[in-house]
C-alpha positions in Angstrom: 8.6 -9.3 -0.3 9.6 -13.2 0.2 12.8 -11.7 2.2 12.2 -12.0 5.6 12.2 -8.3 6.1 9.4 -6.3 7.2 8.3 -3.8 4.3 5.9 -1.5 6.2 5.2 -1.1 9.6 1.6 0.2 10.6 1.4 1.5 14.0 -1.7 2.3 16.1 -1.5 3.7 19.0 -4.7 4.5 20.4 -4.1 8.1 21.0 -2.7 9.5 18.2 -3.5 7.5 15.5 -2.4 4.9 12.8 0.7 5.3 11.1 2.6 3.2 8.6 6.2 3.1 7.5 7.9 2.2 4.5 10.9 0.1 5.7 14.1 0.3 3.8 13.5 1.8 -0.3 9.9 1.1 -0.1 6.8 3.8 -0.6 4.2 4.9 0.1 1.4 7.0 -2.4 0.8 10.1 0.2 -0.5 13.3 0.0 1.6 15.7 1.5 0.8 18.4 3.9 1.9 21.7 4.2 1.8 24.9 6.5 -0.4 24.2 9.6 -1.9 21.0 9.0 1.9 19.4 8.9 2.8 21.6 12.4 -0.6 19.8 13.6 -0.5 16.2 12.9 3.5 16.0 12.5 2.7 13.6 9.4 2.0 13.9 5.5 -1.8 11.6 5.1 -1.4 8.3 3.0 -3.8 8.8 -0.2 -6.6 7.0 -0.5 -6.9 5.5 -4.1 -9.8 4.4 -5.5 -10.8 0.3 -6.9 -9.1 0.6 -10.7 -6.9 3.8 -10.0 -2.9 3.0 -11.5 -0.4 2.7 -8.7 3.2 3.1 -11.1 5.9 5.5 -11.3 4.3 8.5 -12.2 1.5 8.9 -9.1 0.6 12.7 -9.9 -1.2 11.5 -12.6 -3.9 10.3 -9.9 -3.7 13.4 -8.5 -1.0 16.6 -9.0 -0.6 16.4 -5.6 0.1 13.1 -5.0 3.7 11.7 -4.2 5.7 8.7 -3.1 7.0 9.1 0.1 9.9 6.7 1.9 12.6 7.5 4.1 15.0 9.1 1.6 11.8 11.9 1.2 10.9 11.7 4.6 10.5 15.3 4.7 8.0 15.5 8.3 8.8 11.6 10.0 5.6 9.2 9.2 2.8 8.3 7.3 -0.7 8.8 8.8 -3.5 7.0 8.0 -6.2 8.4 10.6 -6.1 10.8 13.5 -8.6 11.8 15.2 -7.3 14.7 18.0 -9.3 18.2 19.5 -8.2 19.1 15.7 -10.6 17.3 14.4 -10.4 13.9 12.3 -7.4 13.7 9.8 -7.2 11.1 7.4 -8.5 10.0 3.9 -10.0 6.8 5.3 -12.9 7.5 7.4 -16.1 5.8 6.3 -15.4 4.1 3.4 -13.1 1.0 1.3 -10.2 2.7 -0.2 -6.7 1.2 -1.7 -3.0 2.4 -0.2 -0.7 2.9 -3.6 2.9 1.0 -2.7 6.1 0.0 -4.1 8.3 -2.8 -2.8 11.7 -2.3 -4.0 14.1 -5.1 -4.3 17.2 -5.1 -6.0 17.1 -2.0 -7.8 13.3 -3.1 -9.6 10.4 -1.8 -8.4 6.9 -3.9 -7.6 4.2 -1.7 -7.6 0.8 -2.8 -5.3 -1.8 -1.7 -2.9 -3.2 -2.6 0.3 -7.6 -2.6 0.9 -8.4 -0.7 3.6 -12.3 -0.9 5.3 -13.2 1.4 7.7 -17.1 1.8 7.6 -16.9 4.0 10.8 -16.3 7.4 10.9 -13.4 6.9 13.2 -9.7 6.8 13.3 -9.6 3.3 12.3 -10.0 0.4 9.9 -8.3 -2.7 8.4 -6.3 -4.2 6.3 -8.3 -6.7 4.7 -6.4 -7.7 1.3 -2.9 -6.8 -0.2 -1.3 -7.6 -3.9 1.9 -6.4 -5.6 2.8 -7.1 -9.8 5.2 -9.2 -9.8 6.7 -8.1 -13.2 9.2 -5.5 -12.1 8.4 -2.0 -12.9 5.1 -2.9 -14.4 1.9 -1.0 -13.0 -1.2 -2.1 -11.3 -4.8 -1.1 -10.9 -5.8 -0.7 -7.2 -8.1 -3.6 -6.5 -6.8 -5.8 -8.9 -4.7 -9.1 -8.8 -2.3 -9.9 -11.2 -2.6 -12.7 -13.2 -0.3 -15.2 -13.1 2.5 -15.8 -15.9 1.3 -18.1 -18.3 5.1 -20.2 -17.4 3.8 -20.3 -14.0 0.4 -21.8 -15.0 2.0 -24.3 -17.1 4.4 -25.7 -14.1 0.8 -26.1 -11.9 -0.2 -27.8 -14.0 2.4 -29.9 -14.5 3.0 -30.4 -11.1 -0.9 -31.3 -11.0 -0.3 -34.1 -13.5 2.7 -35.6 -11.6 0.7 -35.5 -8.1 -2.6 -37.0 -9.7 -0.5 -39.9 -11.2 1.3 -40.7 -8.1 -2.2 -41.1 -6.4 -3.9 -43.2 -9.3 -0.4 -45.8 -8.4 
């Protein structure tokens, strides 16, 4: 988030399938899996939100089951986005556009956003095409949705805009 520091990792390896990390206090929306499915993939399955769905503090209002997952809950290791194994295909994000719910956390406030995935394939893959975050601290956002930009923060473009067009008119 501006720092420097990677926020999520997102690995694919060809073999097993894509995973991504929350690095440090960030999350992940996931759905977690239990009994045989976790022994199988060794993974809880990043949700797949839908365009206007509310990525905030409370995501089992999405869906019961949904949680946020980082590495103080790391209850099974990683995050999977796809796998496709003699299992069968795992994953919420095979043949279709779908949002990952996250939340970047930087000095104790929490910036909630969401990544676009498309994947029109029905394959363990996909990509990342567009990301956005709130950047009011602990203010939701709708998956799919870019925040509009504070109304100081419109003011000082503009500003600026007047300065720089004067300086070229001179």
């Amino acid at each position: 988030m501006g720092s420097g520091n990677t926020d999520f990792l997102l690995i694919c390896d060809g073999i097993f399938g894509s995973f991504l990390y929350p690095k440090g206090s960030n999350s992940l929306v996931i759905v977690p899996q239990t009994g045989e499915l976790n022994v199988a993939v060794g993974a809880n399955l990043v949700a797949a939100l839908g365009s206007g769905d509310v990525i905030g503090s409370d995501v089992s209002s999405l869906n019961p089951f949904f949680e946020w997952y980082n590495l103080a809950t790391n209850t099974v290791g990683n995050s999977c986005l796809a796998d496709q194994n003699t299992a069968g295909q795992l994953g919420y994000f095979y043949s279709q556009t779908a949002y990952i719910g996250f939340d970047l956390v930087q000095n104790g406030e929490n910036y909630y956003g969401w990544m676009e995935v498309q994947n029109p394939f029905n394959v363990a893959a996909g990509s990342i095409v567009a990301w956005a975050y709130e950047s009011q601290p602990n203010t939701p956002i709708m998956a799919g949705a870019t925040p509009e930009p504070t109304t100081l923060g419109v003011l000082a473009l503009g500003a600026g805009l007047l300065v720089f067009r004067r300086k070229v008119r001179a």
